[in-house]
C-alpha positions in Angstrom: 13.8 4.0 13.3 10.4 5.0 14.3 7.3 2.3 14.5 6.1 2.9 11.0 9.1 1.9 8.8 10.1 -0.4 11.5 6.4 -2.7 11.0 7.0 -1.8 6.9 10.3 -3.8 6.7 9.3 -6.5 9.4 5.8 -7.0 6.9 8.2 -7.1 4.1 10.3 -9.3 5.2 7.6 -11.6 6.3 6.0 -12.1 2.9 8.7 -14.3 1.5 8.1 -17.8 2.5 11.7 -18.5 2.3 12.5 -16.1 5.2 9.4 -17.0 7.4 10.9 -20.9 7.0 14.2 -19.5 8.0 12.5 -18.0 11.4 10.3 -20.9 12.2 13.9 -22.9 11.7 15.0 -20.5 14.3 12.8 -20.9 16.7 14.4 -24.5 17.3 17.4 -22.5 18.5 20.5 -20.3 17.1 21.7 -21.6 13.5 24.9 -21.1 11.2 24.4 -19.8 7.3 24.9 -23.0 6.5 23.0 -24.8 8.9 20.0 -22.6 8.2 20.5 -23.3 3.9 20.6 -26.9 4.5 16.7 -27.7 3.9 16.6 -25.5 0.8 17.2 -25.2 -3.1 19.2 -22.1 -3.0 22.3 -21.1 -2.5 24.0 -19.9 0.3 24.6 -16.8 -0.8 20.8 -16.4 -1.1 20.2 -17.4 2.0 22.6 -15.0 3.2 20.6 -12.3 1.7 17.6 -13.5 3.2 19.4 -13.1 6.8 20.4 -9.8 5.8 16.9 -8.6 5.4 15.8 -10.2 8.3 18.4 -8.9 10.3 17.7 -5.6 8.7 14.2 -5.7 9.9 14.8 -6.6 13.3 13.3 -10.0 13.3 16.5 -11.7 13.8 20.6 -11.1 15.4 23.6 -12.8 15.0 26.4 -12.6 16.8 30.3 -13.4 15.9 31.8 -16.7 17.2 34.9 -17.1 15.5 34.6 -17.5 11.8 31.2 -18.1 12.3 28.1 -15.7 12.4 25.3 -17.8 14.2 21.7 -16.2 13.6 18.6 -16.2 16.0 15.7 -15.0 16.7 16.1 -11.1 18.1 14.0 -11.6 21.6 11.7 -8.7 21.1 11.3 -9.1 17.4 7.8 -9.6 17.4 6.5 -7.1 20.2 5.9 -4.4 18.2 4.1 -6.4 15.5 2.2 -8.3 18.3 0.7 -4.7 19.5 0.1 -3.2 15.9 -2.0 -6.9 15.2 -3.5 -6.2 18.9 -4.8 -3.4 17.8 -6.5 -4.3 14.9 -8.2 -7.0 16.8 -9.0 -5.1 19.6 -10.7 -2.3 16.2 -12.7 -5.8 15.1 -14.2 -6.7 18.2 -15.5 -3.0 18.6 -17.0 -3.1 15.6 -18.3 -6.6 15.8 -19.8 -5.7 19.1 -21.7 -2.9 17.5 -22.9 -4.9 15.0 -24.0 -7.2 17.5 -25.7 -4.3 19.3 -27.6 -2.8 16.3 -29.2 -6.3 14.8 -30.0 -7.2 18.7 -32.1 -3.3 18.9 -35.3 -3.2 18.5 -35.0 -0.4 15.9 -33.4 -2.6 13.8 -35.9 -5.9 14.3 -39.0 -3.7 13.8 -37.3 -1.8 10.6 -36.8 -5.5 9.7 -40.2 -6.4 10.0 -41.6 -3.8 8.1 -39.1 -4.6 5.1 -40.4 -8.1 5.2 -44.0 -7.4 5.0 
């Protein structure tokens, strides 16, 4: 899967609140199904679907121990939404610094003035 659809399905998945409380849960340490439905008012068959699109989007794994499918967080699930967010900030600052450098001109101040007066 290349970058783009890769940061489309992590975004997706990240807009339910449901799944980012499942991966904040996660971030205590590895969880079962029903472990991880516990705090809510869904099912567990819901919550299963939830994993599946997490899993689906890379954010988390699970692996099989027995009857059980323990989930956690994948470890480089967030790198490549880490550099696409690094990006935009680094786009910001450029343009913030810009804007800092064209209302500190003198250009601008004297164009100022004369709107002023």
């Amino acid at each position: 899967m290349s970058a783009a659809p890769r940061l489309d399905a992590a975004f997706a998945a990240l807009a339910d609140p449901t799944r980012r409380a499942i991966l904040v849960r996660l971030v205590e340490g590895e969880a079962t199904v029903g472990e991880l439905a516990e705090p809510f008012a869904i099912s567990q068959p819901a919550v299963s679907r939830h994993l599946k699109v997490l899993e689906g989007a890379g954010l988390i794994e699970r692996r099989v121990d027995g009857t059980k499918r323990p989930c956690r967080l994948a470890p480089a699930a967030l790198t490549e939404l880490d550099a696409y967010l690094a990006m935009l900030r680094k786009a910001l600052e450029t343009n913030y610094q810009r804007l800092d450098q064209l209302l500190a001109s003198p250009t601008f101040a004297t164009k100022q003035k004369d709107e002023t007066t």
